[in-house]
Backbone atoms as SQL, in Angstrom:
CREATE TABLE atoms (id INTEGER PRIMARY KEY, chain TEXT, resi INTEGER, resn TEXT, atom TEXT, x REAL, y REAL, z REAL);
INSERT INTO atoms VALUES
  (1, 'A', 1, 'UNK', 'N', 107.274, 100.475, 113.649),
  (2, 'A', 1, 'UNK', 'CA', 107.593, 101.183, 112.431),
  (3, 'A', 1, 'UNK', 'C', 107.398, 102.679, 112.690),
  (4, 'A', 2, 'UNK', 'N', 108.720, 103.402, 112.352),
  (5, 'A', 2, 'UNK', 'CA', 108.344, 104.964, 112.525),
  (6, 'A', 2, 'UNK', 'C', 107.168, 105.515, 111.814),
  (7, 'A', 3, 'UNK', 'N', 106.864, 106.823, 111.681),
  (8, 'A', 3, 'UNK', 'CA', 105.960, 107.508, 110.529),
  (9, 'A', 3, 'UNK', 'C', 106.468, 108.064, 109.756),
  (10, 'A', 4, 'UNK', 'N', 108.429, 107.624, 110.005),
  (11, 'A', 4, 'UNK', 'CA', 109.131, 108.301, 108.637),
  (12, 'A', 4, 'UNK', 'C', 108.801, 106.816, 107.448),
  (13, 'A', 5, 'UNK', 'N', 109.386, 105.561, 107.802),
  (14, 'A', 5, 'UNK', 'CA', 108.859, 104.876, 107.417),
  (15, 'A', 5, 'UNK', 'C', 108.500, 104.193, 106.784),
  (16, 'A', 6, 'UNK', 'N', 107.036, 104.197, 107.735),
  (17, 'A', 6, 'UNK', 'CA', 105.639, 103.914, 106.831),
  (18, 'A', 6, 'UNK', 'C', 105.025, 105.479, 105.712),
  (19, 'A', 7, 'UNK', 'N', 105.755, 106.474, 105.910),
  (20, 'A', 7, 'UNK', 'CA', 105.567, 107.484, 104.709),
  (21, 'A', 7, 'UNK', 'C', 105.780, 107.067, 103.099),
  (22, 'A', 8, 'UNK', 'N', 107.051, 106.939, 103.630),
  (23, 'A', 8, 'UNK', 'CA', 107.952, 106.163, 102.393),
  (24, 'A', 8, 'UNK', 'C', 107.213, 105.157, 102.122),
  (25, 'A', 9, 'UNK', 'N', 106.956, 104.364, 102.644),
  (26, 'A', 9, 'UNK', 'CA', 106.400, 102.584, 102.304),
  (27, 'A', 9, 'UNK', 'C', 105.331, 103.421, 101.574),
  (28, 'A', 10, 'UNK', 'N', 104.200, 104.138, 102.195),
  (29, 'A', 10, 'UNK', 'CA', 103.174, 104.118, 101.231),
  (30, 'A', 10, 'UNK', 'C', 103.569, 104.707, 100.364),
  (31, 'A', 11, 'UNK', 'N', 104.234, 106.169, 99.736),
  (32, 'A', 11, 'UNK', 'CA', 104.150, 106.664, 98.766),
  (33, 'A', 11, 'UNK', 'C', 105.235, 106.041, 97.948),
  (34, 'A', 12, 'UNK', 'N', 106.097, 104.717, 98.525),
  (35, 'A', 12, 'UNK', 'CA', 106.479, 103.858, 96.897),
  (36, 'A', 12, 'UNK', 'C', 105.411, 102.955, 96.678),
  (37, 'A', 13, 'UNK', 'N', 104.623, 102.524, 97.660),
  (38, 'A', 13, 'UNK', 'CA', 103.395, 101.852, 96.994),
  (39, 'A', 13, 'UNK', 'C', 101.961, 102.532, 96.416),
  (40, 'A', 14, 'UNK', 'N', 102.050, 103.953, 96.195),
  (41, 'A', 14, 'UNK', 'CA', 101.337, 104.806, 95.556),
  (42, 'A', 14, 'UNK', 'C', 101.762, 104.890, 94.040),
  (43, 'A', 15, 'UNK', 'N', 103.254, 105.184, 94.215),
  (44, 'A', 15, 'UNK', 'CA', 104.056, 105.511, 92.705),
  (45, 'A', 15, 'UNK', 'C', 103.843, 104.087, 92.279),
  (46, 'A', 16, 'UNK', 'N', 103.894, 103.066, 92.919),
  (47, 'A', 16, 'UNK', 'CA', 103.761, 101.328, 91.866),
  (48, 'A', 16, 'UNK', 'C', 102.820, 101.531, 91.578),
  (49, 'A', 17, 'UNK', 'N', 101.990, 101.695, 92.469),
  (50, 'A', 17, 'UNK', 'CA', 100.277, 101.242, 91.685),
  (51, 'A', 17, 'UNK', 'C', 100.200, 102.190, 90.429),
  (52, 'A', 18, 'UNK', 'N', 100.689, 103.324, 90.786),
  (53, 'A', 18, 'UNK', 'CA', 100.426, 104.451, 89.138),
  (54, 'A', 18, 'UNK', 'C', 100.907, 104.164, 88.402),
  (55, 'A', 19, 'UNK', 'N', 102.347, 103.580, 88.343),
  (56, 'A', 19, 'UNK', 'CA', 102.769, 103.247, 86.914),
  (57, 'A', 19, 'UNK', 'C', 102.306, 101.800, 86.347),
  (58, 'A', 20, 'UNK', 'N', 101.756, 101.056, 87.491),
  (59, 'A', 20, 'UNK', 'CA', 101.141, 99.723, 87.159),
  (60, 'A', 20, 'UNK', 'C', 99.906, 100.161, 86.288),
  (61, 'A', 21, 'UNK', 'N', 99.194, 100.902, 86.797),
  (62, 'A', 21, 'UNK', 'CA', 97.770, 101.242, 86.187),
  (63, 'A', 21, 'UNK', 'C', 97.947, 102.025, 84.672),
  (64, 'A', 22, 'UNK', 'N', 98.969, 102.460, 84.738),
  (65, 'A', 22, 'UNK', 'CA', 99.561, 103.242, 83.501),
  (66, 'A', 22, 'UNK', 'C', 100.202, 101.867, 82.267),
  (67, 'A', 23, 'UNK', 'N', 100.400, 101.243, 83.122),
  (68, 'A', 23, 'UNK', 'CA', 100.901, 100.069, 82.229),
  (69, 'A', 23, 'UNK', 'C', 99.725, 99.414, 81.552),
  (70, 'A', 24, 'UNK', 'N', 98.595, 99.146, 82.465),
  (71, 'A', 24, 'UNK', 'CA', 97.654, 98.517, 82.416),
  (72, 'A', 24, 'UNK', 'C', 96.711, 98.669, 81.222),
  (73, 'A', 25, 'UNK', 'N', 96.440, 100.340, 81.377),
  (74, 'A', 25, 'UNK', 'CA', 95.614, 101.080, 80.870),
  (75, 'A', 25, 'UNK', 'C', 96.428, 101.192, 79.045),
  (76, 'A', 26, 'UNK', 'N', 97.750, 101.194, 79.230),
  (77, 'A', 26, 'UNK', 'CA', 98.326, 100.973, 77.913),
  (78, 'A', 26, 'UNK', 'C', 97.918, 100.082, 76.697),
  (79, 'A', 27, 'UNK', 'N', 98.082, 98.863, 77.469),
  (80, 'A', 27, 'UNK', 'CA', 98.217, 97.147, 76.776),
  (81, 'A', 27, 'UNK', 'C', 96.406, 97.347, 76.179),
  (82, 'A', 28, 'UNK', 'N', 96.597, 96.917, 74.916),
  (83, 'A', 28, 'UNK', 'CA', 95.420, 96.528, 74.104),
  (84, 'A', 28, 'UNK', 'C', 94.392, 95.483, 74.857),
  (85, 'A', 29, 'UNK', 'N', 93.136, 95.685, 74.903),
  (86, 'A', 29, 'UNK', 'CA', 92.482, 94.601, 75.192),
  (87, 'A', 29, 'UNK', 'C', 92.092, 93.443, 74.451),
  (88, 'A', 30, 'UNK', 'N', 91.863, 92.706, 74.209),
  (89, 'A', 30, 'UNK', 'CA', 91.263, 91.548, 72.879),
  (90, 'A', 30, 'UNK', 'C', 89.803, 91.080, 73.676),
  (91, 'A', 31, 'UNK', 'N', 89.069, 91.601, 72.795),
  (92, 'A', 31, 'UNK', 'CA', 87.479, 91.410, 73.204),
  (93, 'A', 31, 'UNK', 'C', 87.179, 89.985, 72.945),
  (94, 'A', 32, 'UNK', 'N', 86.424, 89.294, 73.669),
  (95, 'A', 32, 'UNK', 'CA', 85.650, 88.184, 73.359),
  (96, 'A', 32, 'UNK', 'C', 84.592, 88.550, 71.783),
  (97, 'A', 33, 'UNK', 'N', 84.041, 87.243, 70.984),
  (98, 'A', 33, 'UNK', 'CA', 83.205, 87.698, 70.009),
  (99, 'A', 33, 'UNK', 'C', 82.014, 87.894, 70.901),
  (100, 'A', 34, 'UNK', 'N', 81.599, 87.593, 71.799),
  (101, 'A', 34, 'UNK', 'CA', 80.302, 88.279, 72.804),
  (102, 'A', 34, 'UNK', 'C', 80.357, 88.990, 72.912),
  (103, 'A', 35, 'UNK', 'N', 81.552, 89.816, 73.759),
  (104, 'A', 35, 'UNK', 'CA', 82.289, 91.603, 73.578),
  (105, 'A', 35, 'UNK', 'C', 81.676, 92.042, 72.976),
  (106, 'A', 36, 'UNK', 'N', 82.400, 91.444, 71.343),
  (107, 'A', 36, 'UNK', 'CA', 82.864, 92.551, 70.304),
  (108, 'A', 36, 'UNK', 'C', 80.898, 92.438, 69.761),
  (109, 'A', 37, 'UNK', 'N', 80.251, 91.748, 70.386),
  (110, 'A', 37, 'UNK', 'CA', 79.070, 91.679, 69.654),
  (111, 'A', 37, 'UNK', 'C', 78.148, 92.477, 70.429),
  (112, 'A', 38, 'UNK', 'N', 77.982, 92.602, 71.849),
  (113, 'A', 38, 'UNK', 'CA', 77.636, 93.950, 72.894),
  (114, 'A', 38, 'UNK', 'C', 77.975, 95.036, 72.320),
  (115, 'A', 39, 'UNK', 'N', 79.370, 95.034, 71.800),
  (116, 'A', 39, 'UNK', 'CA', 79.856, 96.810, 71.648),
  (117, 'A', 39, 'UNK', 'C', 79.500, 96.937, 70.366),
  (118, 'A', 40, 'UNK', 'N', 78.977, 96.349, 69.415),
  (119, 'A', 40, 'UNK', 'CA', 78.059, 96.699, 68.329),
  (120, 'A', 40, 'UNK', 'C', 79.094, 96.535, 67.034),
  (121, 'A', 41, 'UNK', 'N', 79.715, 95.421, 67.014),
  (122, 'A', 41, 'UNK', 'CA', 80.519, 94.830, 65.964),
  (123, 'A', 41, 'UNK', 'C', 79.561, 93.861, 64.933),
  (124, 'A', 42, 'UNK', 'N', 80.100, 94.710, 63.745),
  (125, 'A', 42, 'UNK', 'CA', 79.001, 93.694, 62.722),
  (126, 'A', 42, 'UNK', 'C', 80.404, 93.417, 61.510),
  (127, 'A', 43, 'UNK', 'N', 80.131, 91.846, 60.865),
  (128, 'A', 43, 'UNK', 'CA', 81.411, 91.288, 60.274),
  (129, 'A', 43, 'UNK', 'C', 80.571, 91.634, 59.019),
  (130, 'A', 44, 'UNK', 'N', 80.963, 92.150, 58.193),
  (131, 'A', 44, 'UNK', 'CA', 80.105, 92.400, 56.621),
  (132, 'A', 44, 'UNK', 'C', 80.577, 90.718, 55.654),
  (133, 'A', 45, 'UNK', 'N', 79.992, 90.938, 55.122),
  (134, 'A', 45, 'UNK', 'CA', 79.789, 89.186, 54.154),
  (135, 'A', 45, 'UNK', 'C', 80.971, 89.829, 53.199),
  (136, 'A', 46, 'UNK', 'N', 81.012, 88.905, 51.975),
  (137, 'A', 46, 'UNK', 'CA', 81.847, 88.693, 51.196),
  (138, 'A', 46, 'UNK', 'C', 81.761, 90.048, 49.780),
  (139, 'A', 47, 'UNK', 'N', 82.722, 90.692, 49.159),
  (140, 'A', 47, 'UNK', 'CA', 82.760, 91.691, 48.540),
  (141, 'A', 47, 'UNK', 'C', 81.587, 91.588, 47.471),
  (142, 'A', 48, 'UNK', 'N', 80.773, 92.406, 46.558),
  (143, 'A', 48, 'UNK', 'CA', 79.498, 92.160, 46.098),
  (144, 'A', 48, 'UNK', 'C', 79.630, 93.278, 45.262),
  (145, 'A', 49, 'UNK', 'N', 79.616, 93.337, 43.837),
  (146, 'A', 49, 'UNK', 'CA', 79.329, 94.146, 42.986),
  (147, 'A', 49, 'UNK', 'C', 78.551, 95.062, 42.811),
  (148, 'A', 50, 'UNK', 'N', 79.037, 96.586, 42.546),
  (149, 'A', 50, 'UNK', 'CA', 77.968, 97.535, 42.827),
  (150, 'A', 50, 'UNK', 'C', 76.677, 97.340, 41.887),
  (151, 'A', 51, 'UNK', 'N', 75.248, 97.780, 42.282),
  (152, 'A', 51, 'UNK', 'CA', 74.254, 97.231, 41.041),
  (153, 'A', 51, 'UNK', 'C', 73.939, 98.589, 40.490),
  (154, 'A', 52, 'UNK', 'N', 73.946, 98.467, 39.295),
  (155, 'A', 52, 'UNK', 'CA', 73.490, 99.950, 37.960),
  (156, 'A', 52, 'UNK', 'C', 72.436, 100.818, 38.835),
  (157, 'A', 53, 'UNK', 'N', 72.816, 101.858, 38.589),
  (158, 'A', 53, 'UNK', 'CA', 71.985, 103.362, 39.538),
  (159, 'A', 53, 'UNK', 'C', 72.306, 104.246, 38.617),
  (160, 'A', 54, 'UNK', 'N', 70.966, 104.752, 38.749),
  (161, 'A', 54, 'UNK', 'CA', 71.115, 106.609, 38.329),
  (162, 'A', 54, 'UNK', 'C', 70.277, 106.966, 38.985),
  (163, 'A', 55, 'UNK', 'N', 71.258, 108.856, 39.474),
  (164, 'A', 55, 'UNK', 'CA', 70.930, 109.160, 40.089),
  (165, 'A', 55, 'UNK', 'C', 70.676, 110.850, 39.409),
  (166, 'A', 56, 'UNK', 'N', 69.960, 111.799, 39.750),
  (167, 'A', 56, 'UNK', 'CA', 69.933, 113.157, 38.912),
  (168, 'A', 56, 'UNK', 'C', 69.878, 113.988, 40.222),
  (169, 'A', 57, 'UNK', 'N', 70.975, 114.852, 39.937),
  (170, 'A', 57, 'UNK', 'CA', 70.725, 116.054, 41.009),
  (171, 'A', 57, 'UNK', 'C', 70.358, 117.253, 40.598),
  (172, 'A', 58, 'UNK', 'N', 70.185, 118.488, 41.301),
  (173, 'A', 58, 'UNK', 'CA', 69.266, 119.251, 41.517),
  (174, 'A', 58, 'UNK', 'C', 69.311, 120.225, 39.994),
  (175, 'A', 59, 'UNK', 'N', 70.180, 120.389, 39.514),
  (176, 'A', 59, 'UNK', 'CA', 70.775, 120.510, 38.215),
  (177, 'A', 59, 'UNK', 'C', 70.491, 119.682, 36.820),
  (178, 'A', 60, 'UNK', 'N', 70.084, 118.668, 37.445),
  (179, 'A', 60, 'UNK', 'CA', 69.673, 117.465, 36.182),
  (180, 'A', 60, 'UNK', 'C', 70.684, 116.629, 35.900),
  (181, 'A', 61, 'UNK', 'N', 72.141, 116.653, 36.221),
  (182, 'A', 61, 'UNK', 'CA', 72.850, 116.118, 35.457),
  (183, 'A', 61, 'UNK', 'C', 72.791, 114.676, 36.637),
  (184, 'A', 62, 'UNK', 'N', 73.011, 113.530, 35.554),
  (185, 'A', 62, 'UNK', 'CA', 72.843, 112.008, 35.954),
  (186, 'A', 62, 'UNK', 'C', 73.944, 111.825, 36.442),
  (187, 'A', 63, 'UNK', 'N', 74.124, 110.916, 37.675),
  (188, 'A', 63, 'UNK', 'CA', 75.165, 110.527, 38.237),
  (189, 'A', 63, 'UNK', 'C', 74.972, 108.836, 38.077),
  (190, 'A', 64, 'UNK', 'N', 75.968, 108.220, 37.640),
  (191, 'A', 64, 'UNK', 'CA', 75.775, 106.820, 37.577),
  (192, 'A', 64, 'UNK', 'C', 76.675, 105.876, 38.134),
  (193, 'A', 65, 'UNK', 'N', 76.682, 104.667, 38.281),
  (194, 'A', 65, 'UNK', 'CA', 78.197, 103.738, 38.825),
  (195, 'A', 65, 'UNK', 'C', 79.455, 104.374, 37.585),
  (196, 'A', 66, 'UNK', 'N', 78.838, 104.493, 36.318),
  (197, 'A', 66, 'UNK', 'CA', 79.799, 104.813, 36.167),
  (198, 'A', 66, 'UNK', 'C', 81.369, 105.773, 36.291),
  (199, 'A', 67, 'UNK', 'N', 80.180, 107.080, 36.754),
  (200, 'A', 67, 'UNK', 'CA', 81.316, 108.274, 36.923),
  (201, 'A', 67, 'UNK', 'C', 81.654, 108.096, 38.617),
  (202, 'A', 68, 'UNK', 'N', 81.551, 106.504, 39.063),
  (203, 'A', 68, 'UNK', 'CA', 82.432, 105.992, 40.246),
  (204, 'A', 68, 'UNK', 'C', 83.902, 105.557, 39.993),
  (205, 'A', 69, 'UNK', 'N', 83.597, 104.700, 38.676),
  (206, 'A', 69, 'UNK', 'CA', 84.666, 104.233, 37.937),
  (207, 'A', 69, 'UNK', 'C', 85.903, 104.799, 37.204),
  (208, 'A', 70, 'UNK', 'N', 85.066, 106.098, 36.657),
  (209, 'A', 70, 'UNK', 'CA', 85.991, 107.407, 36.517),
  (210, 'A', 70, 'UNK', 'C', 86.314, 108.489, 37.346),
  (211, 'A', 71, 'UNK', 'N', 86.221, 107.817, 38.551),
  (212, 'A', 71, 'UNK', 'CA', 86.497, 108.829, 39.730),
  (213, 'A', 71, 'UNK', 'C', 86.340, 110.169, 38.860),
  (214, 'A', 72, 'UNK', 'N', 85.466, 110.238, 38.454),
  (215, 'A', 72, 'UNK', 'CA', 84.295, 111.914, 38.644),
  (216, 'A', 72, 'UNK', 'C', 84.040, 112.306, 40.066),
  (217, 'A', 73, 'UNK', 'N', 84.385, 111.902, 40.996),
  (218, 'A', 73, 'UNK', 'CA', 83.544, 112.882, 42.150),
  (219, 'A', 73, 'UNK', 'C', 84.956, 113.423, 42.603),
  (220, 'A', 74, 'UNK', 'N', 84.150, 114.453, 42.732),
  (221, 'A', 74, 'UNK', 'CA', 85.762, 115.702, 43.501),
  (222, 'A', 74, 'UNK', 'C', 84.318, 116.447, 44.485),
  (223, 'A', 75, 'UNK', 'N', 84.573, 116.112, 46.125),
  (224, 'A', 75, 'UNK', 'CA', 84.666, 116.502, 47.140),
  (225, 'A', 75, 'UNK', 'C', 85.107, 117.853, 47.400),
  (226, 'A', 76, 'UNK', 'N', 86.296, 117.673, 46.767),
  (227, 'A', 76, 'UNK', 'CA', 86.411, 119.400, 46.928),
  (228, 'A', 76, 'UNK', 'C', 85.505, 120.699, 46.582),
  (229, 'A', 77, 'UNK', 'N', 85.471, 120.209, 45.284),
  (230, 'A', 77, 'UNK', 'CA', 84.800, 121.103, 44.043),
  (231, 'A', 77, 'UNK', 'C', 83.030, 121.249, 45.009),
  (232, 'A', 78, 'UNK', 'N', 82.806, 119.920, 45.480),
  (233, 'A', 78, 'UNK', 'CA', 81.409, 120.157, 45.736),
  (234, 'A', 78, 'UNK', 'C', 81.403, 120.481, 47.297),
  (235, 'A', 79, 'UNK', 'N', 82.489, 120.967, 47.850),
  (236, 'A', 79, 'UNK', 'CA', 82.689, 121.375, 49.099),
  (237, 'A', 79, 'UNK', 'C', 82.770, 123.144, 48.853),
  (238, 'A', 80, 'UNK', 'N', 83.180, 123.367, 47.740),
  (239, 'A', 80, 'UNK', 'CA', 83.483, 124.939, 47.467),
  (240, 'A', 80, 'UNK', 'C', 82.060, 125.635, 46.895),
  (241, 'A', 81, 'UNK', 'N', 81.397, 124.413, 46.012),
  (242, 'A', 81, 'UNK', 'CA', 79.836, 125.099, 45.811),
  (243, 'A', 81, 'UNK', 'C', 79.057, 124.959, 46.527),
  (244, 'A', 82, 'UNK', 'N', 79.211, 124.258, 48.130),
  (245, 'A', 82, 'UNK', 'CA', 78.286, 124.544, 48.820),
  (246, 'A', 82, 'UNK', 'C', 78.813, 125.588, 49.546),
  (247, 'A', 83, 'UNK', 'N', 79.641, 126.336, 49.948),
  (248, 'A', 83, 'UNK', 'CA', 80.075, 127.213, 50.467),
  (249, 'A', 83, 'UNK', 'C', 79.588, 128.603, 49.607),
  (250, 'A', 84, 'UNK', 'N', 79.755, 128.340, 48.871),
  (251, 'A', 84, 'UNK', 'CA', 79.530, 129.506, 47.188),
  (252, 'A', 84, 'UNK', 'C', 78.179, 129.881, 47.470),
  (253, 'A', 85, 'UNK', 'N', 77.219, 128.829, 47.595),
  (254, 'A', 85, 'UNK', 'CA', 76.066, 128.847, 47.561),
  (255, 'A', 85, 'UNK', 'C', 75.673, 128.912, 49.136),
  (256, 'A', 86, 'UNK', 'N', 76.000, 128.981, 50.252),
  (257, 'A', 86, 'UNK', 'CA', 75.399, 129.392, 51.160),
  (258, 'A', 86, 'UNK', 'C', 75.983, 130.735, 51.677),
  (259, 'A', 87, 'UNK', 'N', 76.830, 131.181, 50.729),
  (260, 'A', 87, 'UNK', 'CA', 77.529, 132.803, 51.129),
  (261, 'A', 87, 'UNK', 'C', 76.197, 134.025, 50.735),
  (262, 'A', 88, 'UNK', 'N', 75.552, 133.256, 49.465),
  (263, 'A', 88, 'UNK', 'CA', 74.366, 133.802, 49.299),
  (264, 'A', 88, 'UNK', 'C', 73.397, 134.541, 48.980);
């Protein structure tokens, strides 16, 4: 075999293996439940009703399940007064 070749031979069996490994590295794995129980998979139980809370923040005003129900919480609003308040 020349060393023209065996050049060729290896570097099409360089380019297979890369796009093999590229293939490889693509495809989803499906974990065993041993796997998925090593890599720190926990199955939560069955859906469960929130239980009555109040809560008072620094202001006094009560936060309860209820103003969950009335989607009262805006993220935003309390994203802009902590900003407000650490400008300072």
């Amino acid at each position: 075999m020349s060393k023209t070749s065996l050049t060729i031979l290896l570097f099409a069996i360089t380019i297979f293996l890369g796009f093999y490994s590229m293939y490889r590295v693509s495809q989803p794995r499906i974990l065993s439940e041993s796997e998925m129980l090593v890599n720190g998979f926990v199955e939560y139980g069955e859906y469960e009703e929130l239980r009555d809370f109040k809560l008072t923040d620094h202001n006094g005003n009560e936060f309860t399940n209820e103003n969950l129900k009335q989607n009262k919480l805006n993220f935003y609003i309390l994203a802009i007064q902590v900003v407000l308040q650490s400008a300072q």
